[in-house]
Residue frames relative to the residue before (quaternion, step in Angstrom):
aa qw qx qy qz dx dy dz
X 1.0000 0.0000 0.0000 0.0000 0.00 0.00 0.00
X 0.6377 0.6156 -0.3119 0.3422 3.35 1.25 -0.88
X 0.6769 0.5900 -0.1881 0.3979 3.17 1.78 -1.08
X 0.5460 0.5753 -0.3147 0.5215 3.40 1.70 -0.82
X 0.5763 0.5883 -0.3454 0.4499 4.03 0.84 -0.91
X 0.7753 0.3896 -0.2474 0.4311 3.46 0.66 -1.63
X 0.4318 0.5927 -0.4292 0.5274 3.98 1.41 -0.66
X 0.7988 0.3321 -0.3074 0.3964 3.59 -0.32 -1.50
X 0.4948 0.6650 -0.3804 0.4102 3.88 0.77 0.07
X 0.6829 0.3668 -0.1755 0.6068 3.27 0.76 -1.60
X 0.5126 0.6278 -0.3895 0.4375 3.85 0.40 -0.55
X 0.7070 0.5183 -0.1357 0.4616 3.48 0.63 -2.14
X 0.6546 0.4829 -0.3286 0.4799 3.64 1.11 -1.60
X 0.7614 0.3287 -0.3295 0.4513 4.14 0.09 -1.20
X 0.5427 0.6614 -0.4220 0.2998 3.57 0.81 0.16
X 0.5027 0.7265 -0.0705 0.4632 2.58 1.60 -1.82
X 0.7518 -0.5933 -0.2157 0.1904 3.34 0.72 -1.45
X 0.2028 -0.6376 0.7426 -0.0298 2.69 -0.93 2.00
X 0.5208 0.7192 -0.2602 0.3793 3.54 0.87 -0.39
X 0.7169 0.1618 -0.1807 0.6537 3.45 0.90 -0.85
X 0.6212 0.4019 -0.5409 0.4000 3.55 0.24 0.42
X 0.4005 0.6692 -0.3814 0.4962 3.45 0.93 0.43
X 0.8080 0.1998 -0.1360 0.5373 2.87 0.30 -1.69
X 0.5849 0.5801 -0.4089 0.3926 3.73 0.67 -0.43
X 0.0823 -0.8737 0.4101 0.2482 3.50 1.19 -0.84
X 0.6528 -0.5822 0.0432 0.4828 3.74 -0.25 0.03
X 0.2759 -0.8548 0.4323 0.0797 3.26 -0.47 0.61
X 0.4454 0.7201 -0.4133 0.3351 3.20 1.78 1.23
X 0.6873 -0.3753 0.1611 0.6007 3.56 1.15 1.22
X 0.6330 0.5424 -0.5047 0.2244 3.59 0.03 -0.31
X 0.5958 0.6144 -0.2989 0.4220 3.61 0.88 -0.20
X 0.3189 -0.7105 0.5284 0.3380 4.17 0.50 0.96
X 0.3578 -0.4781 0.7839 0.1698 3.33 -2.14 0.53
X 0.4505 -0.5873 0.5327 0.4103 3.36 -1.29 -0.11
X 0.5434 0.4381 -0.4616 0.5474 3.79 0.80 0.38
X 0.7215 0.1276 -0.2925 0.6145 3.85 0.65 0.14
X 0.0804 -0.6736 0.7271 0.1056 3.78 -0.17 1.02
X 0.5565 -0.3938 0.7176 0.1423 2.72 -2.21 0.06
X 0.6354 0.4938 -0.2995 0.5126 3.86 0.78 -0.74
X 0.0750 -0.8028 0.5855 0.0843 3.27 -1.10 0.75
X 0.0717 -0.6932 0.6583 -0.2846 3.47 0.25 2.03
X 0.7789 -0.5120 0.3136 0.1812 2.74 -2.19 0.98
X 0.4273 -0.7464 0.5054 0.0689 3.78 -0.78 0.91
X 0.0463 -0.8112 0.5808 0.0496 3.79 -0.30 0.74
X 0.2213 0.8693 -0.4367 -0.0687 3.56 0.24 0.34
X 0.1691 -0.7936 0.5836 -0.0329 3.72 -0.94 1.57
X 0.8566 -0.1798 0.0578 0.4802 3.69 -0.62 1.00
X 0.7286 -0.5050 -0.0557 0.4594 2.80 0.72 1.69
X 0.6652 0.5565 -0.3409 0.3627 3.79 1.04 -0.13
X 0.3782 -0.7003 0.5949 0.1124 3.34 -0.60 1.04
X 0.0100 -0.7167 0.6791 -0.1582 3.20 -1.22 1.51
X 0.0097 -0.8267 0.5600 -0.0539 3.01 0.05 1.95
X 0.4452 -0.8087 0.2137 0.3196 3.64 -0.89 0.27
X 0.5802 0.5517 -0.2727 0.5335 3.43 -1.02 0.35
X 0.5450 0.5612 -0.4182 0.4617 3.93 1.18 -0.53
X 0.5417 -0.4408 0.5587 0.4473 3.51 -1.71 -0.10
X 0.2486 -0.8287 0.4802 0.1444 3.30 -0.82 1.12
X 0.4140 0.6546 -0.5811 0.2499 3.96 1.07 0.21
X 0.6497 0.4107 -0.4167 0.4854 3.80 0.42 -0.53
X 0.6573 0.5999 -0.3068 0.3374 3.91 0.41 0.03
X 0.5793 0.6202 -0.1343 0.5115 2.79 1.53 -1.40
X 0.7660 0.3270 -0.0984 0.5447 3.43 0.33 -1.70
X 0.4902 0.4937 -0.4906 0.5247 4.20 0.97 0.40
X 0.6923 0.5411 -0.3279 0.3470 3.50 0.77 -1.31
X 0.1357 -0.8055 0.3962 0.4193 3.39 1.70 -1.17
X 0.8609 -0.3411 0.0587 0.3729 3.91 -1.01 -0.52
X 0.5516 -0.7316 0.3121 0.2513 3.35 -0.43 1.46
X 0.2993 -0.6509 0.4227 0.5550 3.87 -0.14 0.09
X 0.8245 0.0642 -0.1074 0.5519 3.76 1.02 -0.21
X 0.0546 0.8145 -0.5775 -0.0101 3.35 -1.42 -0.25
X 0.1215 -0.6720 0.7229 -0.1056 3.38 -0.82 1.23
X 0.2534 -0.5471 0.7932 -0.0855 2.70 -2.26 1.05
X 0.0045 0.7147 -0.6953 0.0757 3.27 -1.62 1.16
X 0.3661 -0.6899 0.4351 0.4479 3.59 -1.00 0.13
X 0.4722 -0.7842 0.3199 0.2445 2.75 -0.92 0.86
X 0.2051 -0.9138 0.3114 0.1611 3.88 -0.84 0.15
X 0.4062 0.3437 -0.5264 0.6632 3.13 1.57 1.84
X 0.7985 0.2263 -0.1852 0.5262 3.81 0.17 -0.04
X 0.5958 -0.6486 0.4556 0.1297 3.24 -1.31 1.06
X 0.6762 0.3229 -0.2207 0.6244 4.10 0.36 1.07
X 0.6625 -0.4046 0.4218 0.4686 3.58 -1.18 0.20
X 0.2548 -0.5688 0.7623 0.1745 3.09 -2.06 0.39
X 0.0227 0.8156 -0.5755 0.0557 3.65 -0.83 0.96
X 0.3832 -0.8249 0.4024 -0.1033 2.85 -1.30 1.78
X 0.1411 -0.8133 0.5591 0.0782 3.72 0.00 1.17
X 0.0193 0.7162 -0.6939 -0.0717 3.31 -2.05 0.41
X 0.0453 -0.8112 0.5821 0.0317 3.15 -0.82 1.21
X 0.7528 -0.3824 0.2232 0.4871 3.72 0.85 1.15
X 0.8405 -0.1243 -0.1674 0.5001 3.61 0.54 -0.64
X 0.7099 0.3511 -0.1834 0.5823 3.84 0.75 0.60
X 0.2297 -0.6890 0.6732 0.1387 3.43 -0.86 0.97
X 0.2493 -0.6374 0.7267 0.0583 3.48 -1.28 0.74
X 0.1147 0.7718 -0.6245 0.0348 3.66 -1.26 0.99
X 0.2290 -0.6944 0.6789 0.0673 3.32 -1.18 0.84
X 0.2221 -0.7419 0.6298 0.0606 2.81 -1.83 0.61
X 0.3400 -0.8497 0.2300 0.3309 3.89 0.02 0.71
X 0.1404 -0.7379 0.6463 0.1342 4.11 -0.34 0.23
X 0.8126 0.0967 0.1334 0.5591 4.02 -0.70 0.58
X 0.6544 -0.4530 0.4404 0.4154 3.75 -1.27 -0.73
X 0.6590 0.3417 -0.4929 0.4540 3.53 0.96 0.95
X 0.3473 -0.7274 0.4855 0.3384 3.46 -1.11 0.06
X 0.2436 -0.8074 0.5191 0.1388 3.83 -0.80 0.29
X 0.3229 -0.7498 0.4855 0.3128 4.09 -0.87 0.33
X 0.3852 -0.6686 0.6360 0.0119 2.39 -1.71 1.83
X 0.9151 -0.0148 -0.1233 0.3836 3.61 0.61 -0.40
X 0.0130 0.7773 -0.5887 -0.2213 3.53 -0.84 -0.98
X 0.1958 -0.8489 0.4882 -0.0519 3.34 -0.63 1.44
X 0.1125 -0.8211 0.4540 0.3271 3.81 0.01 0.31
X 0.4477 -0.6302 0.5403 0.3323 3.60 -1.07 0.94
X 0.8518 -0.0028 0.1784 0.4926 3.51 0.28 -1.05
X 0.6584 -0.6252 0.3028 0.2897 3.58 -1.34 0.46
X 0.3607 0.7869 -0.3754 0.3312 3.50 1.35 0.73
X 0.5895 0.3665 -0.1050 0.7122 3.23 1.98 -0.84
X 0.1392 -0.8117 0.5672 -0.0082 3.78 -1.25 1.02
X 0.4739 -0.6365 0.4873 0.3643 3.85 -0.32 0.17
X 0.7024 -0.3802 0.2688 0.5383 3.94 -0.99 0.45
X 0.7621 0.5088 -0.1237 0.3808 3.14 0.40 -1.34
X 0.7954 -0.4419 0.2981 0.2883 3.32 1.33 -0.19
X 0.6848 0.5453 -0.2190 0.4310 3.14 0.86 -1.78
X 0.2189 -0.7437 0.6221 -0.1095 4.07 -0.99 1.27
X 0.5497 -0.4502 0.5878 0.3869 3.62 -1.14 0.20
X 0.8375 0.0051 -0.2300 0.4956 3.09 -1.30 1.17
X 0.3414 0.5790 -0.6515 0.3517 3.92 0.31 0.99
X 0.5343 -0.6720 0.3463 0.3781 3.71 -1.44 0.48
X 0.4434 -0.6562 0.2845 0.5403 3.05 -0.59 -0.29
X 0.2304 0.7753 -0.4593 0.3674 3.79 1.51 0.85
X 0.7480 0.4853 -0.1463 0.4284 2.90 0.84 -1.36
X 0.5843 0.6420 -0.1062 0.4850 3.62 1.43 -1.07
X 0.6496 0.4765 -0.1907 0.5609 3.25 1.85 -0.77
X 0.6424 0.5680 -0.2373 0.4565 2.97 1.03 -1.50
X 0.6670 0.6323 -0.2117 0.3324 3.70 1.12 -1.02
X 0.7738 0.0776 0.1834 0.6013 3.23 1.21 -1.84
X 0.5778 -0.6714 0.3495 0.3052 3.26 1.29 1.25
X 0.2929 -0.8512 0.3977 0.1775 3.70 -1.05 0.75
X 0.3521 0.6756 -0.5288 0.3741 3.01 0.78 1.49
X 0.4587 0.6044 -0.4290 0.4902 3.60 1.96 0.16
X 0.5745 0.6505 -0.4345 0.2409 3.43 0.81 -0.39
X 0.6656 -0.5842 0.3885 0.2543 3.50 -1.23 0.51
X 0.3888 -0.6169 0.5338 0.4282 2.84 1.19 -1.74
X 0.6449 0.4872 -0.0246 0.5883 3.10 1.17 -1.04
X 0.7838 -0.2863 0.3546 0.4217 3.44 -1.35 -0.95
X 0.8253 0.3442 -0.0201 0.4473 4.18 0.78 -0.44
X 0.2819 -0.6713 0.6822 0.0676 3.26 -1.05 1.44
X 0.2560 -0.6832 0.6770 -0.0969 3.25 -1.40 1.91
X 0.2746 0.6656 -0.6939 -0.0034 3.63 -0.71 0.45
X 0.3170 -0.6502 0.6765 0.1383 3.92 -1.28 0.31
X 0.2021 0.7830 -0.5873 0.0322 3.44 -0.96 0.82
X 0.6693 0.1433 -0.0623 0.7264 3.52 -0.21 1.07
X 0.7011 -0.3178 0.4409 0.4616 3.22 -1.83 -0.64
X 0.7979 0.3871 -0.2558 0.3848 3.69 0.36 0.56
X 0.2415 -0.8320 0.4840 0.1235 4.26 -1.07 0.73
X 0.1525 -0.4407 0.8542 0.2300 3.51 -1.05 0.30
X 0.1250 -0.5657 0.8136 -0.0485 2.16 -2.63 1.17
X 0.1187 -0.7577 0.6416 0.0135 3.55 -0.50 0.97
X 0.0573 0.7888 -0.6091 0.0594 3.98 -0.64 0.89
X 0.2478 -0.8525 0.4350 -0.1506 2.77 -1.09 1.41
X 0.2396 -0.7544 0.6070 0.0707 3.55 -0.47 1.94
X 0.8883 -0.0265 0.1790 0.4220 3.24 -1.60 0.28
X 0.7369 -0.5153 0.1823 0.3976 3.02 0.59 1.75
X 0.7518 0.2625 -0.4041 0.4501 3.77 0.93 0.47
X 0.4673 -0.5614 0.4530 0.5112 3.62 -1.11 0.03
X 0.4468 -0.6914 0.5663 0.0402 2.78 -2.20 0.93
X 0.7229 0.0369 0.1114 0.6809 3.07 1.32 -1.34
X 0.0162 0.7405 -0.6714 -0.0267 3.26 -1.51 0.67
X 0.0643 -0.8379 0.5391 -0.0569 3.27 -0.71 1.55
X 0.2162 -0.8305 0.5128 0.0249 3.57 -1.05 0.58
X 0.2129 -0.9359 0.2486 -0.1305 3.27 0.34 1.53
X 0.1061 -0.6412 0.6904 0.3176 3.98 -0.48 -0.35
X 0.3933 -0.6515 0.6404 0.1034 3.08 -1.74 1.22
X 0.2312 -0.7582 0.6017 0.0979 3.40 -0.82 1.77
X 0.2952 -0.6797 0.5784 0.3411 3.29 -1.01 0.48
């Protein structure tokens, strides 16, 4: 009887788990983190850290290191604070999802910081064309492109750019 007790165990144990490898499914990398999306959205990159949107932004944050400032509000599309970095030339925002927080924007303060391509506060908008082809234009005052779930906006005073923002694209 003793032997039937110690069988049904080992039975109970490879049941058990085959069971969580099921539910666990595989857990040999193929499944994206939000630091390695799957989405392929626009890419700000400042001293050497890439700040793509829409990622979890704690491993970004703490690369960038200490903001000269930062504020926090609650937020009022997403449940938890919305919290604002500055690192002199570019604000960095997040937006929260759950108990992590994730990046909603990147704004450039000034023309010290440039987009892949180059483009900087107070480039023309020649150059802005020449970059991202002039069918982003607006018509108006602002180059729109959309990549992935996310846009750079580039706006343009008196023929130069004023502001360049990087965004996630809410539906």
């Amino acid at each position: 009887m003793k032997k039937l007790g110690v069988i049904a165990v080992a039975v109970l144990l490879v049941v058990l788990a085959v069971v969580l490898v099921v539910v666990m499914g595989n857990s040999g990398g193929d499944t994206p983190t939000p630091t390695e999306p799957a989405k392929d959205n626009f890419v700000f990159t400042y001293n050497g850290t890439a700040i793509m949107m829409d990622v979890e932004a704690t491993d970004i944050v703490a690369a960038l290191g200490e903001p000269k400032s930062y504020t926090e509000e609650t937020s009022c599309a997403f449940e938890g604070l919305d919290k604002t970095y500055f690192y002199g030339s570019f604000y960095l925002s997040t937006y929260p999802m759950g108990d992590k927080d994730f990046v909603y924007s990147v704004w450039f303060a000034d023309d010290s910081v440039s987009t892949a391509e180059g483009i900087r506060i107070g480039s023309t908008k020649a150059q802005v064309e020449s970059a991202y082809g002039a069918a982003a234009f607006n018509g108006s005052n602002a180059f729109v492109m959309t990549k992935g779930e996310s846009t750079l906006t580039i706006i343009l005073k008196d023929g130069e750019v004023s502001e360049i923002v990087y965004e996630i694209t809410l539906d």
